[in-house]
Each structure stands twice: as C-alpha cells, then as structure tokens.
C-alpha positions as CSV (number, residue, x, y, z in Angstrom):
1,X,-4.2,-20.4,11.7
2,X,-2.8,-22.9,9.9
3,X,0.9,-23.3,8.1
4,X,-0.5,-24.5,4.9
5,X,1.7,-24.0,1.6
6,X,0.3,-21.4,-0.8
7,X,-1.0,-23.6,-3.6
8,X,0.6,-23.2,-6.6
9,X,-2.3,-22.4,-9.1
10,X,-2.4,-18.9,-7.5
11,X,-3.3,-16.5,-9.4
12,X,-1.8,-13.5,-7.8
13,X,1.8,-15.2,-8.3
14,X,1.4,-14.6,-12.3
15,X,1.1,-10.4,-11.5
16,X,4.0,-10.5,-8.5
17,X,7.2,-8.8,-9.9
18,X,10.2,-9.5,-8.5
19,X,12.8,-7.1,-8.7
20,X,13.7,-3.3,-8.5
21,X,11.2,-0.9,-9.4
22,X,12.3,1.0,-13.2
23,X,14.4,4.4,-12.6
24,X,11.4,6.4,-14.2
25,X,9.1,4.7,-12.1
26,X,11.2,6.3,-8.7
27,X,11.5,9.4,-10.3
28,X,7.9,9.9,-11.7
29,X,6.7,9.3,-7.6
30,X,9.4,11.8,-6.3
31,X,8.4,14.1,-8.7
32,X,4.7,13.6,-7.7
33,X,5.7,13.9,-3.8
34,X,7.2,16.7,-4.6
35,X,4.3,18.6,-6.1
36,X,2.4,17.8,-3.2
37,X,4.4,19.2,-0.9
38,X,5.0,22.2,-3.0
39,X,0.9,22.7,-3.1
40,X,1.3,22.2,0.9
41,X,3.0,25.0,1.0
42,X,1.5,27.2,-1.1
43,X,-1.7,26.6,0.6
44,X,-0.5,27.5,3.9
45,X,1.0,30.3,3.1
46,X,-1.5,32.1,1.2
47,X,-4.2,30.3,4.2
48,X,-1.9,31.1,6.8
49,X,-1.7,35.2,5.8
50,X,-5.7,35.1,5.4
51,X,-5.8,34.0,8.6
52,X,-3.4,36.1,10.4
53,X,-5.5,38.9,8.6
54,X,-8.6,38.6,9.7
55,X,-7.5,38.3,13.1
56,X,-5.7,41.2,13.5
57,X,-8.6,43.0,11.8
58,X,-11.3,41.7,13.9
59,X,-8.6,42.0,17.1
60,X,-10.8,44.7,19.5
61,X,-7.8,44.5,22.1
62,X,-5.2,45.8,19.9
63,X,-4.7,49.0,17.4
64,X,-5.2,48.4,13.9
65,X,-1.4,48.7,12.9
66,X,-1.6,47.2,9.1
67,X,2.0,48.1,8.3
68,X,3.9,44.6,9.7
C-alpha cells in the first residue's frame, strides 16, 4: 500500500462535515434508540409470557396449577 496524498479534487471532501453533530440531531437518535428498546421489551414480555404458557400447559410432568 502506498503513502500517497489524497488528491485534492476529491469529491468526497466537498460532503465531509467537520464539526459537532446539531443538538436535535443527538436527541432525534436517542429518542429513536429509545423506542427500540422500549419495542424490545414489549416484545419479550408479551413473547416471553406466551412462551412460559404454553409450556406449562403442554408440561405432562407437572399439575396444571394456572394460578402463578
């Protein structure tokens, strides 16, 4: 590989920003992190009861106790 200088007709240099990202920017992906983690959760906790109940009712080893 070779050390050569990056020429300086490059186009990508024209769309490089340099700087901090914009406040709303941070807050609109925190926001959006958020919400998937929020789904996550949902999802495994109506999945995860689902789950659990279909074991226990196809369990042969133990009684059928419905009332936990």
């Amino acid at each position: 590989m070779t050390n050569d200088k990056v020429p300086e007709n490059n186009p990508f240099k024209q769309i490089e920003f340099e700087g901090n990202a914009p406040e709303h920017l941070k807050n609109e992906l925190v926001s959006e992190i958020e919400t998937i983690r929020n789904t996550s959760v949902i999802v495994e906790l109506y999945i995860g009861s689902f789950i659990d109940t279909i074991v226990r009712a196809i369990s042969i080893d133990e009684p059928k106790d419905f009332t936990d």
